[in-house]
C-alpha positions as a Python dict, from the first residue, in 0.01 Angstrom:
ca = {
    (1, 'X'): (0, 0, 0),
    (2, 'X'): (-248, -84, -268),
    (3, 'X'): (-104, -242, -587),
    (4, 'X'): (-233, -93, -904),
    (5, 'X'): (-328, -352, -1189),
    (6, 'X'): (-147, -352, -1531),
    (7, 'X'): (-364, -397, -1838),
    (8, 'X'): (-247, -541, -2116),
    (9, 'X'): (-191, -375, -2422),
    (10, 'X'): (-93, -612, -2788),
    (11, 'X'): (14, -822, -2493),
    (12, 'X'): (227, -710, -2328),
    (13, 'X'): (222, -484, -1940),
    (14, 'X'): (86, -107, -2018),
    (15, 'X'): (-31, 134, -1722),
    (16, 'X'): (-261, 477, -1821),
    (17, 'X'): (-313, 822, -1680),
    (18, 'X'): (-602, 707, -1387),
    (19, 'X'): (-728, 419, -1214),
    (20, 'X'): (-1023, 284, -1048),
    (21, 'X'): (-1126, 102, -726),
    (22, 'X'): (-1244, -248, -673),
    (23, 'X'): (-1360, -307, -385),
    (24, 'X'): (-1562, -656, -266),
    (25, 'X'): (-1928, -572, -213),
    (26, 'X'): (-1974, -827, 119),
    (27, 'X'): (-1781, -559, 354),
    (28, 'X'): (-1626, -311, 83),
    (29, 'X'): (-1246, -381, 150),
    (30, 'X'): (-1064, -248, -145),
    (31, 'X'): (-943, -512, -341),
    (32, 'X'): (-740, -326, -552),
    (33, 'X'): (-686, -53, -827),
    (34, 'X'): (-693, -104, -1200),
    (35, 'X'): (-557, 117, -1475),
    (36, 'X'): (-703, 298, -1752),
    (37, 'X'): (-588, 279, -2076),
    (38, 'X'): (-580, 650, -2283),
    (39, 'X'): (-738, 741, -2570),
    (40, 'X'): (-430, 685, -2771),
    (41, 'X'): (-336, 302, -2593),
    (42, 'X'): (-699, 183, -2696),
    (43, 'X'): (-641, 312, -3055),
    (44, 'X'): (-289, 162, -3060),
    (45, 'X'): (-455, -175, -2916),
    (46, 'X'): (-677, -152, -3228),
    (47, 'X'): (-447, -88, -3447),
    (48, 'X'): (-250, -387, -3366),
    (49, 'X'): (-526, -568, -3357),
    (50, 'X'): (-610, -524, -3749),
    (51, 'X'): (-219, -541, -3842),
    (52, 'X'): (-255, -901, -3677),
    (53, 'X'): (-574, -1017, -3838),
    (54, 'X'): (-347, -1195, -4191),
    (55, 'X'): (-74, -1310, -3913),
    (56, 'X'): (-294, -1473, -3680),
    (57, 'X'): (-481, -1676, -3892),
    (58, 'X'): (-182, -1797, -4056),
    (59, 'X'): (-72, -1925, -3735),
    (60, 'X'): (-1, -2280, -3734),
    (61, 'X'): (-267, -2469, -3559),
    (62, 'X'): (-20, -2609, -3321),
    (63, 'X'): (67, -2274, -3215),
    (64, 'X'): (-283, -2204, -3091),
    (65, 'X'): (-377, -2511, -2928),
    (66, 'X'): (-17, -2507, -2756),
    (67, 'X'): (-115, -2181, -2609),
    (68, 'X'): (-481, -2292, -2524),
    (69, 'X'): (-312, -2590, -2342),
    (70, 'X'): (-90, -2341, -2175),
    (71, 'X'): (-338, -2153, -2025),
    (72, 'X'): (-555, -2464, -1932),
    (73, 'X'): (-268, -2575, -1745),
    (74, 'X'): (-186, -2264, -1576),
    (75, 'X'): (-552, -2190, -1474),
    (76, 'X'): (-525, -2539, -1302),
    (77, 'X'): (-221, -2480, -1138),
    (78, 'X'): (-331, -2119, -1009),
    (79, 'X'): (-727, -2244, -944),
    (80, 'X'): (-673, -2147, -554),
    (81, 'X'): (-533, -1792, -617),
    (82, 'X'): (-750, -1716, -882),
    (83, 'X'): (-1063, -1846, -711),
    (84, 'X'): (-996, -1630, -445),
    (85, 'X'): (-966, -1325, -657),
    (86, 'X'): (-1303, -1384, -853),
    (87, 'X'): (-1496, -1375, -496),
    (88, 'X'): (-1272, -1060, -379),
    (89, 'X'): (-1372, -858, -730),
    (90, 'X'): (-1742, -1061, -756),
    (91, 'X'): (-1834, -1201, -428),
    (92, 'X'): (-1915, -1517, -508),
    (93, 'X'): (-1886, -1788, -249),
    (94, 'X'): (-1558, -1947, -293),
    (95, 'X'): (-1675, -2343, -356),
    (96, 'X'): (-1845, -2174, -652),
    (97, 'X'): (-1575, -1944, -745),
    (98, 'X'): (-1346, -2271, -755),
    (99, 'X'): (-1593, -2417, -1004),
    (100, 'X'): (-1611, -2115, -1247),
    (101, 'X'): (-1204, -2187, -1254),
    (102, 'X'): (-1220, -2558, -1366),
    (103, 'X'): (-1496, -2470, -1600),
    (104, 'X'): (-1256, -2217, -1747),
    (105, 'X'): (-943, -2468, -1740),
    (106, 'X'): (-1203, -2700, -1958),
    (107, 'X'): (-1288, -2456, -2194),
    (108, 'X'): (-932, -2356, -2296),
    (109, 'X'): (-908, -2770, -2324),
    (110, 'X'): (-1183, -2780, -2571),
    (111, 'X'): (-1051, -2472, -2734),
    (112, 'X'): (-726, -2670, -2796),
    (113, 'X'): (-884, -2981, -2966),
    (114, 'X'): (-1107, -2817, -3160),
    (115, 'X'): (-817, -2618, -3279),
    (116, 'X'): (-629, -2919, -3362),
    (117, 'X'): (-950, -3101, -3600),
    (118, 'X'): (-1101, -2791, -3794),
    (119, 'X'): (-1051, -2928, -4057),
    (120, 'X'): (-1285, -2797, -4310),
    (121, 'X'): (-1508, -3020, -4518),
    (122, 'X'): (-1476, -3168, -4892),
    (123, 'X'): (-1711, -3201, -5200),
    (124, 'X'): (-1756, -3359, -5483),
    (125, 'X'): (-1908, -3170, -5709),
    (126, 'X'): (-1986, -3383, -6011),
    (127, 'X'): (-2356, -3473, -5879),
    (128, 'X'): (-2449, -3255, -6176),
    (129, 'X'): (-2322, -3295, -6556),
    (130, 'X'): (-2188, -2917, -6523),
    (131, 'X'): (-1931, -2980, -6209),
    (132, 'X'): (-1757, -3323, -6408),
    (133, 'X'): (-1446, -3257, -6306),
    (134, 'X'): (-1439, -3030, -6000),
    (135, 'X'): (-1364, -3094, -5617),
    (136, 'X'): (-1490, -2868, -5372),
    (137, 'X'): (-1277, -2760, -5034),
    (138, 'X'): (-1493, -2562, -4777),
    (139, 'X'): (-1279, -2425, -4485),
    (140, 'X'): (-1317, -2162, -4209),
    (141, 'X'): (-1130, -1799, -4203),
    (142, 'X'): (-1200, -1551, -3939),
    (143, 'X'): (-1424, -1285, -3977),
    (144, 'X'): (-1164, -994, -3850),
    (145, 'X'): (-1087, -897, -3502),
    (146, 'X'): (-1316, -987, -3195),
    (147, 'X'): (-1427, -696, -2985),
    (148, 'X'): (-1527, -879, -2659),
    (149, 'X'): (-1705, -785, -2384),
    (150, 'X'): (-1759, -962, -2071),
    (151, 'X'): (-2043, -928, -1779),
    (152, 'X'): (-1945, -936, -1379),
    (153, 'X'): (-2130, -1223, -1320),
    (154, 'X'): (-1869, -1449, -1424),
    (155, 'X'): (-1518, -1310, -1493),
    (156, 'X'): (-1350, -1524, -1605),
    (157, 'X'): (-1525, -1808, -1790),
    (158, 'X'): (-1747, -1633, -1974),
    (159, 'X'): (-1432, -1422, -2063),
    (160, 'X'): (-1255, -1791, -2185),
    (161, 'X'): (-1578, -1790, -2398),
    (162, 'X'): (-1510, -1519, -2580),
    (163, 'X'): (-1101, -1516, -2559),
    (164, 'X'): (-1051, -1940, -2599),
    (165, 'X'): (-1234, -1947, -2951),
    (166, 'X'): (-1089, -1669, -3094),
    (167, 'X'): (-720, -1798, -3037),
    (168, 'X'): (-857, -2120, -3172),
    (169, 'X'): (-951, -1965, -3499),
    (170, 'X'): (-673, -1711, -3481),
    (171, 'X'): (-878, -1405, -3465),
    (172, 'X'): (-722, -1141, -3279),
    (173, 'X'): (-921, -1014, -2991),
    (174, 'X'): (-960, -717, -2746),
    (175, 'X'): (-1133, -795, -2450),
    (176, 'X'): (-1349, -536, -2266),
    (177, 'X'): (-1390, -699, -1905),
    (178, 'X'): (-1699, -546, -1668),
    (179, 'X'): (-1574, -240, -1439),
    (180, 'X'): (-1690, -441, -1139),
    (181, 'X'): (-1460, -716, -1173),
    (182, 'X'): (-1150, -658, -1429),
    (183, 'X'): (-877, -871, -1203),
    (184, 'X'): (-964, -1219, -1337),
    (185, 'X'): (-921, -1126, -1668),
    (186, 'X'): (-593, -941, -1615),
    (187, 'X'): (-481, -1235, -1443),
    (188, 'X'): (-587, -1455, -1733),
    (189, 'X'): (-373, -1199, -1958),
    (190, 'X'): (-71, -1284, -1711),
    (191, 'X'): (-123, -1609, -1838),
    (192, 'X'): (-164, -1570, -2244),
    (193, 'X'): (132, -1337, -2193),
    (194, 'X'): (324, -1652, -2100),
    (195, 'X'): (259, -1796, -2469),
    (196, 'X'): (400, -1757, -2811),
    (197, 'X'): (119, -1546, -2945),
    (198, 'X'): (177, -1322, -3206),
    (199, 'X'): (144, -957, -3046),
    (200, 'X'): (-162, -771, -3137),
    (201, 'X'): (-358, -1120, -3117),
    (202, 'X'): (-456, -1013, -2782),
    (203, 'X'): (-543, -724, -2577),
    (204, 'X'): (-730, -693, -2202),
    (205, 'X'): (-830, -358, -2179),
    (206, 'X'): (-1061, -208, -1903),
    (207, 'X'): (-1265, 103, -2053),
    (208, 'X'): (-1524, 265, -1878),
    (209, 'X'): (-1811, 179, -2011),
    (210, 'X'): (-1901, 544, -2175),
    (211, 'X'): (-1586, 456, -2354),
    (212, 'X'): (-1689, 202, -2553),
    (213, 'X'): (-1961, 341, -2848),
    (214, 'X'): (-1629, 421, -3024),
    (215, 'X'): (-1503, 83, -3018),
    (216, 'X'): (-1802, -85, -3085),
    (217, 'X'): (-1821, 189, -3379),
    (218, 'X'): (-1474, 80, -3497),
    (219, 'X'): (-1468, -111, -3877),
    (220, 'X'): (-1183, -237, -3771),
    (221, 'X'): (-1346, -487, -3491),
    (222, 'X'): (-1576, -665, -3777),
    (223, 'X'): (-1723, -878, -3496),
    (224, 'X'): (-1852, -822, -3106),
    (225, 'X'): (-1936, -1092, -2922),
    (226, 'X'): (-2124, -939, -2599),
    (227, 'X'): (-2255, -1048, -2254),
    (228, 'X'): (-2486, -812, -2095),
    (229, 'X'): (-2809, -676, -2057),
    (230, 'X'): (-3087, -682, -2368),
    (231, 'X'): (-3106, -318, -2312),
    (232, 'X'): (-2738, -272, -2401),
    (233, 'X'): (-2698, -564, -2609),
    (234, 'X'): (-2992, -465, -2879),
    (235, 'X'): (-2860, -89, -2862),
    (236, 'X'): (-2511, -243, -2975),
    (237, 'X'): (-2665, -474, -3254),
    (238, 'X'): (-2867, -164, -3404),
    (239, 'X'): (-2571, 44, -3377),
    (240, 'X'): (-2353, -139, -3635),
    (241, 'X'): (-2580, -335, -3831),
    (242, 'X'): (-2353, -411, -4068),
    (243, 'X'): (-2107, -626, -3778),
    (244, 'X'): (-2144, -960, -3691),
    (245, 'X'): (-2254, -921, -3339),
    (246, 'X'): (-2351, -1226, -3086),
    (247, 'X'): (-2514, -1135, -2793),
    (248, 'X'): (-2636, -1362, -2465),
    (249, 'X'): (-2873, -1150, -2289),
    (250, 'X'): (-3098, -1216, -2020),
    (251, 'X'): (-3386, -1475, -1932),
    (252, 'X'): (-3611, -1572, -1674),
    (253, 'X'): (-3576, -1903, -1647),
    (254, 'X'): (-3875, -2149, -1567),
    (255, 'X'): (-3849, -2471, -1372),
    (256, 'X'): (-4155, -2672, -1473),
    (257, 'X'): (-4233, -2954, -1217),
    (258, 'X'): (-4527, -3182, -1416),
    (259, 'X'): (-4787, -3449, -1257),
    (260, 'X'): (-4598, -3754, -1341),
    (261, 'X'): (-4279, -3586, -1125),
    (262, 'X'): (-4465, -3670, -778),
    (263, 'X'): (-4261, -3900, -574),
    (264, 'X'): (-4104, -3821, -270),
    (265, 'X'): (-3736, -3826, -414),
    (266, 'X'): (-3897, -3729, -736),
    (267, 'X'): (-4026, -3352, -517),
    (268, 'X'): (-3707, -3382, -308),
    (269, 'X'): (-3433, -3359, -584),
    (270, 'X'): (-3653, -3062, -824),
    (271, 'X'): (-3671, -2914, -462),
    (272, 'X'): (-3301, -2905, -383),
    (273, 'X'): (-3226, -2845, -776),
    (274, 'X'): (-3450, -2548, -771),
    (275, 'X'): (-3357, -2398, -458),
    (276, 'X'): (-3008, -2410, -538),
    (277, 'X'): (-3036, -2285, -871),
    (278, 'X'): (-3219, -2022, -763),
    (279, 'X'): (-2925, -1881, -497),
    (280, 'X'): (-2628, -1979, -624),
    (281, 'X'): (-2438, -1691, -816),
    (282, 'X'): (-2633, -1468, -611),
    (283, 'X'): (-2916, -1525, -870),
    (284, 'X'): (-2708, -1313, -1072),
    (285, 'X'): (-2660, -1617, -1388),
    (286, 'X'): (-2840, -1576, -1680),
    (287, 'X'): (-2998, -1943, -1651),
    (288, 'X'): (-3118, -1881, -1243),
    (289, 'X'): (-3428, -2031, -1127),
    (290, 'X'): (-3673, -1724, -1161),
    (291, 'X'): (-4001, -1922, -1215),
    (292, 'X'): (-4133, -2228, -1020),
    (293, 'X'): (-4408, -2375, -1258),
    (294, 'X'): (-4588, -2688, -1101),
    (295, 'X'): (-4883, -2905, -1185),
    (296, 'X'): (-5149, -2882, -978),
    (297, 'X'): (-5142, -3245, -816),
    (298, 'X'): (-4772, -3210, -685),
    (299, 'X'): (-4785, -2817, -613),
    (300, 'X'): (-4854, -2797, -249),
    (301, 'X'): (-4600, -3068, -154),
    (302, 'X'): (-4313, -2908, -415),
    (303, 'X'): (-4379, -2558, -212),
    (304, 'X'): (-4332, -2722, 113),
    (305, 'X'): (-4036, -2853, 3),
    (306, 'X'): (-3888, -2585, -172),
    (307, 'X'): (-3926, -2310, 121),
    (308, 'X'): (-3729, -2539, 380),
    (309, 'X'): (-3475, -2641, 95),
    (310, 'X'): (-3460, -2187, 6),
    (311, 'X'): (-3415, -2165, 378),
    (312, 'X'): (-3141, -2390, 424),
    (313, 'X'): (-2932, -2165, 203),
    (314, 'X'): (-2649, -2010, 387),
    (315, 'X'): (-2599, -1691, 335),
    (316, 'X'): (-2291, -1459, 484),
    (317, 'X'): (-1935, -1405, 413),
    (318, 'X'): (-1856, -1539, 76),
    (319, 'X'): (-1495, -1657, 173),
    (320, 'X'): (-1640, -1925, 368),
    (321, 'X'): (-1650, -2250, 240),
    (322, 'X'): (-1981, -2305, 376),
    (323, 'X'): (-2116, -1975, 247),
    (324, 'X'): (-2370, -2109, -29),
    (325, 'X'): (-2549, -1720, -96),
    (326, 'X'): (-2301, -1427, -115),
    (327, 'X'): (-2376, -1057, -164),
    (328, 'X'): (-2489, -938, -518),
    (329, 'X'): (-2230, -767, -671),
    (330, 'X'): (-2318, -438, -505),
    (331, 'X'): (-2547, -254, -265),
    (332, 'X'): (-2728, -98, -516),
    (333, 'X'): (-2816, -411, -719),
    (334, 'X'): (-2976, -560, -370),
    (335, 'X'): (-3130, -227, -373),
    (336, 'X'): (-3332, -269, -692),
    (337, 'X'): (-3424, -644, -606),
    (338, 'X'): (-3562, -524, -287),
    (339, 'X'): (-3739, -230, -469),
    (340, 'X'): (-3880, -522, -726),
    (341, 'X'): (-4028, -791, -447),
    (342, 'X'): (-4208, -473, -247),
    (343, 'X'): (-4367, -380, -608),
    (344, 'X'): (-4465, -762, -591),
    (345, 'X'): (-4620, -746, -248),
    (346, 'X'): (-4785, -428, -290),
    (347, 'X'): (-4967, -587, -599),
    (348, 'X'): (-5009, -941, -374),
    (349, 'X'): (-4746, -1169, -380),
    (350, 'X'): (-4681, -1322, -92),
    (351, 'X'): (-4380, -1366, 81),
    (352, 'X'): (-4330, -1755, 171),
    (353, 'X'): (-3931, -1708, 280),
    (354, 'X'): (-3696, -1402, 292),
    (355, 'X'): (-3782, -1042, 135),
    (356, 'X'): (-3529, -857, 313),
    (357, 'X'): (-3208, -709, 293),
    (358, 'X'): (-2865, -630, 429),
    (359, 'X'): (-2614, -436, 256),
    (360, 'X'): (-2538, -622, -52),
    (361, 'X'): (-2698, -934, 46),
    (362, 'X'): (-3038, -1019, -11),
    (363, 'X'): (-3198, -1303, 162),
    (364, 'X'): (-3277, -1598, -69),
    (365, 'X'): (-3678, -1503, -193),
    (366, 'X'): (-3969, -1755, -235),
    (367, 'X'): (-4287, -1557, -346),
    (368, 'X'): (-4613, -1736, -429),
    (369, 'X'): (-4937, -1583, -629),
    (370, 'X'): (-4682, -1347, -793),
    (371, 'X'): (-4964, -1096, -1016),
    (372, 'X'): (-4906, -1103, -1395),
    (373, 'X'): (-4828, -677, -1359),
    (374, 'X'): (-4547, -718, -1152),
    (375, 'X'): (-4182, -591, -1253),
    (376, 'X'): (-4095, -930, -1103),
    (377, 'X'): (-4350, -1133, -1340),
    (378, 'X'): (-4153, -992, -1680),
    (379, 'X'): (-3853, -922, -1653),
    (380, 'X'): (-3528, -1060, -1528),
    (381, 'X'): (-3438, -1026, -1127),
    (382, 'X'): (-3060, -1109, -1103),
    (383, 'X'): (-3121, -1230, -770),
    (384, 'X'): (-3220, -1468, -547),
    (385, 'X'): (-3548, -1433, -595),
    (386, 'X'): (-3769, -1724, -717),
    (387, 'X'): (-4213, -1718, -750),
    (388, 'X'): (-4443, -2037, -758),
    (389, 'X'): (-4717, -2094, -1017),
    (390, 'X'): (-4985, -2384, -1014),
    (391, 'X'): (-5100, -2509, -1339),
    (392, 'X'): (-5375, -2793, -1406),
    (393, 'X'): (-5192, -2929, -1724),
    (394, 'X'): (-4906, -2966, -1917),
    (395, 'X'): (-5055, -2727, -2193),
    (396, 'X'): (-5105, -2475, -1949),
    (397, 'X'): (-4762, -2501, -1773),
    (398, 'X'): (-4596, -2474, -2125),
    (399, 'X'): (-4749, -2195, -2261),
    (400, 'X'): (-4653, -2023, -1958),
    (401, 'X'): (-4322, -2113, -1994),
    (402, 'X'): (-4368, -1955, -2375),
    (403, 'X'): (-4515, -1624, -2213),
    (404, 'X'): (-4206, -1444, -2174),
    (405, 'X'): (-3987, -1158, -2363),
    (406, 'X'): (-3702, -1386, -2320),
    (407, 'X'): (-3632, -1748, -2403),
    (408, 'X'): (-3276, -1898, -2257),
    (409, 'X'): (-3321, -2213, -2094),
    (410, 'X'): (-3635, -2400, -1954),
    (411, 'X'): (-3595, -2719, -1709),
    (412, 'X'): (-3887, -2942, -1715),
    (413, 'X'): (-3919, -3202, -1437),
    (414, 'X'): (-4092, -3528, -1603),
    (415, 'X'): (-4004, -3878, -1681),
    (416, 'X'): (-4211, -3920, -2018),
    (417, 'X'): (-4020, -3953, -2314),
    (418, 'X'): (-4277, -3820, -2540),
    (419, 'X'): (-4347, -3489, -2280),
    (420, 'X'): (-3973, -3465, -2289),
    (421, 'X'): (-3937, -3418, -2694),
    (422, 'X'): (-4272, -3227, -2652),
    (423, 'X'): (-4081, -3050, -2481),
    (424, 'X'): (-3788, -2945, -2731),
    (425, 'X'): (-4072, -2865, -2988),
    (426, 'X'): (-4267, -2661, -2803),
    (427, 'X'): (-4060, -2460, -2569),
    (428, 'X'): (-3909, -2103, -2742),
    (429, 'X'): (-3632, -2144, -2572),
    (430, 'X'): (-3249, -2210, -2662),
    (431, 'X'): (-3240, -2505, -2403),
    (432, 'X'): (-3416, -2777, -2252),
    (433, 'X'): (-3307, -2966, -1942),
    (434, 'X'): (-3498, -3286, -1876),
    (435, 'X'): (-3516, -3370, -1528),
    (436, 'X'): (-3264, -3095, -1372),
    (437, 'X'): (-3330, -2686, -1341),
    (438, 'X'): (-3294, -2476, -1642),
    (439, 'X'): (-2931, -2348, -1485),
    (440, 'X'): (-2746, -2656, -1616),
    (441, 'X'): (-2489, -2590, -1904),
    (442, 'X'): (-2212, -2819, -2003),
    (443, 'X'): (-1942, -2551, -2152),
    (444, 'X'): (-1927, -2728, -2468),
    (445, 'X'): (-2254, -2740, -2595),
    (446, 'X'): (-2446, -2485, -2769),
    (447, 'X'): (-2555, -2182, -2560),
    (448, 'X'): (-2769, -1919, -2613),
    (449, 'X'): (-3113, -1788, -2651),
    (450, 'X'): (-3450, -1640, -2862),
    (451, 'X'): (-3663, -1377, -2857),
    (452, 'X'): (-3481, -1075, -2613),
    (453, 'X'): (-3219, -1388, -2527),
    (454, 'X'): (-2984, -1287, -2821),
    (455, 'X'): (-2874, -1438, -3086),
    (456, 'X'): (-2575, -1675, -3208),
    (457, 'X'): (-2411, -1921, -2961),
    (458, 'X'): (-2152, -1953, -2673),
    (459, 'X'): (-1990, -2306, -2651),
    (460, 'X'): (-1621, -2314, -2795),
    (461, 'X'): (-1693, -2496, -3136),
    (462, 'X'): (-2028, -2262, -3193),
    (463, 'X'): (-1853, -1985, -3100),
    (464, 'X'): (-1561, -2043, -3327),
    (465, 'X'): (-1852, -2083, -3598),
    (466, 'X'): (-1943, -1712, -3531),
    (467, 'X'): (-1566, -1580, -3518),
    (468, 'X'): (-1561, -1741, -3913),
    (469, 'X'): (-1716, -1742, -4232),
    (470, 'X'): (-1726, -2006, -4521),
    (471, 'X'): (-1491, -2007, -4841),
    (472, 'X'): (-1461, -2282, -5078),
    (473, 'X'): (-1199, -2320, -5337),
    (474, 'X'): (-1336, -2551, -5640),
    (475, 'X'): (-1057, -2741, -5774),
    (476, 'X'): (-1090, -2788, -6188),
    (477, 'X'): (-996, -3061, -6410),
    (478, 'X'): (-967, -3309, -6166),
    (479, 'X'): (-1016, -3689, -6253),
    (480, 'X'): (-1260, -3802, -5976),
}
């Protein structure tokens, strides 16, 4: 018999009227069955959301970086079981599944220091004749509430990006995890529900997604912090102008490979970096290889190299340990990547490796002479689909980079120090790896895009920055 998931309601076990099916999209097994919460249970989650806002960020500091430590501990200890629920709900290959876990246990870790040294910043303010006498203190308070919500892609660390920074700065949050794949985060409220939190700090509630305009409508969740689509993202942000609303969004990320990258181990390692980055997740990460942008001198040996690397990709059952390129999440996002590469073709790409599919799983995709009208050419795959581009200089390879709606990440292959700063200058992106794909990000630093990339910043301490505001007290009559 199928168990039916709890959600968790002011923290603590609730179950609702109806329930929906998970099932994992490499055979469709059922997985399991999630509750709803009512009407009346989201409005009471609310509710004790706002009556928490004064008690939370009273909370002692040690109070929230215990818990953060809690959780960081108990993610390591369950990193097996939990693992192999994110490739059940997601169907990610398990060795990768393992690694979104320890990224998670790390970014409850760094939730927990930085909880322990905000400490807010002093001034003197006697620079000028008028402020003889006066001491400024500048610390952080939390905007409100959070109103969270988290993409399938990866359930549960980019829901420790939104839930680890708001416990940091005591802001009480409700978490809205992707239909798709709600189990992680219920198993991460298992966790938090093992803490000393004050109730209402913390809610995990899955609403269908026609649910949500009213929460996202709600004054009483000042801030939304969402991972998504720019189609949904943008029609959130004009919706409540007024909020303070982050949003990562989409890209399509370019690898550039330049002329001074040409050696053999030089070709080999962007080769295996690109191919990888390319498959891994599915394709389905914001920061996936989608563009291969080469100088002319090294292009023909980097394609070579890159199609035998794509093909060496193992694709199948994604409880395999060997499995490196699971099913997308379901059939009918292989669907729509199939129905984008045959657009390609049909305007005269070619197909240098894979173009087909099976189910849910779409064979990892090299396509060279990609034309500047296809789908493929503008806007973001979410799938393991990757095109080649030849260039004849670095000020053509750049501004191709730059000729995109969105701007996430760029990788640029090169050992010049002065390309490499060129680099940061030029690129409208919020990202630059030097010498690696675009898909690198440490879950610490700063993370986030331009243009149709969103706005604001993921990474614990930036996020924390987003989840506050500034207030200074000026201290009077002081003898400095």
């Amino acid at each position: 018999m199928t168990t039916t998931h709890e959600f968790w309601l002011a923290g603590r076990r609730a179950t609702g009227d109806g329930d929906f099916e998970v099932r994992h999209s490499f055979d469709g097994s059922l997985v399991g069955k999630v509750s709803v919460p009512t009407d009346a249970q989201v409005e009471e989650a609310v509710a004790a959301a706002a009556a928490a806002v004064p008690v939370f960020a009273a909370t002692p500091a040690h109070v929230r970086a215990a818990a953060l430590d809690h959780v960081s501990k108990r993610l390591t200890e369950r990193t097996e079981e939990i693992a192999q629920l994110i490739t059940a709900e997601n169907g990610k290959p398990i060795k990768w599944a393992r690694g979104e876990v320890g990224r998670a246990v790390s970014v409850f870790r760094w939730a927990a220091e930085e909880a322990r040294r905000t400490n807010g910043e002093t001034m003197r303010l006697d620079t000028d004749p008028g402020g003889v006498g006066r001491f400024a203190l500048i610390r952080r308070f939390p905007r409100g509430a959070v109103l969270g919500i988290a993409p399938f892609n990866f359930p549960l660390n980019l829901v420790a990006h939104k839930v680890a920074p708001a416990i940091a700065v005591g802001a009480p949050i409700i978490l809205k995890p992707a239909p798709a794949t709600p189990l992680s985060a219920l198993v991460l409220g298992e966790i938090l529900a093992e803490t000393d939190l004050p109730a209402g700090s913390w809610s995990v509630l899955p609403v269908a997604n026609e649910k949500m305009p009213a929460l996202v409508q709600d004054e009483r969740l000042p801030v939304i912090s969402f991972t998504g689509s720019d189609k949904v993202g943008y029609q959130i942000m004009d919706s409540v102008p007024r909020k303070h609303v982050t949003l990562e969004l989409g890209g399509n990320a370019a690898a550039v490979v330049l002329a001074d990258w040409s050696s053999e181990a030089d070709l080999d390692w962007a080769a295996t970096r690109i191919a990888m980055f390319s498959n891994y997740q599915g394709g389905q990460s914001c920061i996936s290889v989608q563009r291969v942008i080469a100088d002319a001198s090294v292009y023909d040996a980097l394609v070579e190299k890159v199609v035998a690397k794509v093909q060496a990709q193992v694709t199948g059952d994604p409880k395999d340990d060997a499995v490196d390129v699971g099913p997308l999440v379901d059939e009918n996002a292989a669907k729509r990547v199939e129905s984008w590469v045959e657009d390609a073709v049909a305007k005269g790409a070619k197909v240098l490796t894979g173009g087909t599919r099976e189910g849910a799983t779409y064979a990892p995709t090299v396509l060279a002479e990609l034309p500047a009208d296809a789908i493929l050419a503008r806007a973001e795959v979410f799938g393991p689909v990757l095109s080649l581009h030849k260039v004849d200089s670095t000020d053509e390879a750049f501004a191709a980079v730059n000729d995109s709606a969105f701007g996430l990440q760029a990788g640029v292959f090169t050992h010049d120090l002065q390309t490499a700063f060129r680099a940061q200058r030029e690129l409208e992106v919020g990202g630059v790896i030097i010498g690696d794909a675009p898909s690198f990000r440490a879950d610490q630093m700063p993370y986030g895009g331009v243009k149709d990339s969103g706005v604001g910043r993921e990474g614990v301490k930036y996020a924390m920055g987003d989840f506050t505001y500034e207030k200074v007290m000026v201290l009077t009559g002081l003898d400095l």
